[in-house]
N, C-alpha and C positions, 0 to 999 in steps of 0.2 A: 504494500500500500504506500511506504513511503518514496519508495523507488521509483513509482508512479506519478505521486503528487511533485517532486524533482523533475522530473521529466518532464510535466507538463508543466511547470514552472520557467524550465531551459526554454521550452518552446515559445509560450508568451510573450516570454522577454526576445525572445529573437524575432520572432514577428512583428512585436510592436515597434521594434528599432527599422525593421528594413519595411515597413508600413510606410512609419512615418517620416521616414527620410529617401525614401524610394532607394533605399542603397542596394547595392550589388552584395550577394554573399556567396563564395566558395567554399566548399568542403573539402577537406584536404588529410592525408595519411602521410605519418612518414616513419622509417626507422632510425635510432638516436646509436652513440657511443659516446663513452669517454673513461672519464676516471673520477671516481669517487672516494670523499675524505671524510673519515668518521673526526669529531670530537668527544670524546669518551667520556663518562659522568665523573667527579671524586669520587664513589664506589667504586666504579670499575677498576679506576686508577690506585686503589687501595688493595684490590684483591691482585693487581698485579707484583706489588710490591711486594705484599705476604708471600704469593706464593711464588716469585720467582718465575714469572710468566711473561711474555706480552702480548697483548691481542692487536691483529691486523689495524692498521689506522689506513691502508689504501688498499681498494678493490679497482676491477675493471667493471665497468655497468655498461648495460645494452637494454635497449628498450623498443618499445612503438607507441608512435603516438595519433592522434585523430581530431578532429575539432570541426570548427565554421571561421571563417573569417570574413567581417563583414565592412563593407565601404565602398564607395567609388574607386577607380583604380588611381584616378589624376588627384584626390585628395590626399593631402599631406597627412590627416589621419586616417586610420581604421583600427576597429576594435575586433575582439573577436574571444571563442572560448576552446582549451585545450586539453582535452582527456592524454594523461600518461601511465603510461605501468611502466618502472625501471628497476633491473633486477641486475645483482651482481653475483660475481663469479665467485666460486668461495675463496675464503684462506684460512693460511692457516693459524692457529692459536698455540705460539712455541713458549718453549721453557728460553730463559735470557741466555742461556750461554754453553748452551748446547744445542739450539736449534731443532730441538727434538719435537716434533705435533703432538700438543696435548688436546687441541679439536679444532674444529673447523666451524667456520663462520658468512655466513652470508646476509644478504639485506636485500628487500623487496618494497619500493614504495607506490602507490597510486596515487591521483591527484587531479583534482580540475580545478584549472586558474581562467581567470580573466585576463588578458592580453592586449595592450594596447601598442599598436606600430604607427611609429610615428616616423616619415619619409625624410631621411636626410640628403640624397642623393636631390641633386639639382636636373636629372637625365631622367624627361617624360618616359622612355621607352623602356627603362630599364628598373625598378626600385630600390632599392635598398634603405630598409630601416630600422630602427632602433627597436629594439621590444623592452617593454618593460609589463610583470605582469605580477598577480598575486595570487594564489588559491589557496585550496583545504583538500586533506587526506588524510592518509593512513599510512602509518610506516610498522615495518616488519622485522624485526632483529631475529637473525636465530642461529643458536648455536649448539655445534652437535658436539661432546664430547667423544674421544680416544677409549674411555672407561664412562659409564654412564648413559642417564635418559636425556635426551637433547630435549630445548629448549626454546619455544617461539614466545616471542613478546613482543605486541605491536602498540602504538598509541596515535592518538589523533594528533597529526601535523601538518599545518599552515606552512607555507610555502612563498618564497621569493624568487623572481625570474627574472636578469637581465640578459639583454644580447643582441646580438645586429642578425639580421634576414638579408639574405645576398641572393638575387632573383636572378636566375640561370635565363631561364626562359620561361613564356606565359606560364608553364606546368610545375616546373621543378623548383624551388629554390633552397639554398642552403644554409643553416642559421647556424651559427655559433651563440653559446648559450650557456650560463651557470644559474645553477639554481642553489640555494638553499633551505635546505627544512629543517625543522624546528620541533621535534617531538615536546607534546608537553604532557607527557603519564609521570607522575611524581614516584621517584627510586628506579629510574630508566636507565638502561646501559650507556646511552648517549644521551649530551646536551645540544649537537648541531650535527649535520653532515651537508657535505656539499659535493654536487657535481658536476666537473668543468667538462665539457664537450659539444659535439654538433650533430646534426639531426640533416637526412637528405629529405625534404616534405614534396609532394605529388599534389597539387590543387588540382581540381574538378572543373 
């Protein structure tokens, strides 16, 4: 029921905008990479200590993402909204100084932000612009121990989005892009993580 009333909530608001503004809107898919940076809680950073451990602070992430993007094409603004799911590759969770895996660790987040592009490029024919955007999600921590029951813990996180959109051709364009999220479950393994990379997007 709620996933519904969302839904039709997205819809409204996307109709009433390109209603009343007669604007253009594209749909667009793309697949992302980059590299992603945990900032670990003071727990964590205490259980490392005790035990003579360290837990990964850089993964590889790969994702897809999906959205609308809406505006005229010659106006200097357009907004738009973007569904992500970004997942990383494990690592591993070693002893300091032996290098030895005591378990393995990976992280899964999804998220839908609001996006706003704004056209710096002065070239009618071609765009390029700035993105700046915000949302809400869900992040995923999980870690499997060597000896033991693994461990998924996720919490609700709000999301920060800068980056520039480099438009190939009418279809294609290519963004470079960091994002930051911000888990906020109180006694969470992480305080931030971030992830620096680029996305090849397909518009409709």
């Amino acid at each position: 029921m709620k996933s519904k009333i969302i839904l039709s909530g997205i819809a409204a608001i996307l109709t009433s905008v390109a209603g009343a503004n007669a604007l253009e809107y594209r749909p667009f898919v793309g697949v992302s990479m980059g590299m992603q940076s945990m900032i670990y809680s003071d727990d964590v950073k205490d259980v490392e200590r005790a035990n003579g451990i360290d837990f990964p602070s850089d993964f590889f992430a790969f994702g897809i993402d999906g959205g609308v993007r809406f505006g005229a094409y010659n106006e200097i603004y357009n907004g738009g909204l973007t569904v992500s799911a970004t997942k990383t590759t494990y690592s591993k969770v070693q002893q300091k100084y032996t290098d030895t895996r005591v378990a393995s660790a990976d992280a899964f987040d999804m998220s839908v932000s609001y996006d706003n592009y704004i056209r710096i490029s002065g070239d009618k024919t071609s765009r390029i612009d700035l993105v700046l955007g915000a949302g809400l999600g869900a992040y995923t921590y999980h870690l499997d121990p060597v000896m033991g029951d693994s461990e998924t813990r996720w919490s609700f996180a709000p999301e920060l989005k800068v980056g520039m959109d480099f438009e190939l051709t009418q279809n294609i364009t290519l963004s470079a892009n960091g994002r930051a999220i911000i888990p906020t479950r109180s006694d969470y393994a992480m305080d931030m993580s971030y992830i620096f990379g680029g996305t090849v997007k397909y518009l409709f």
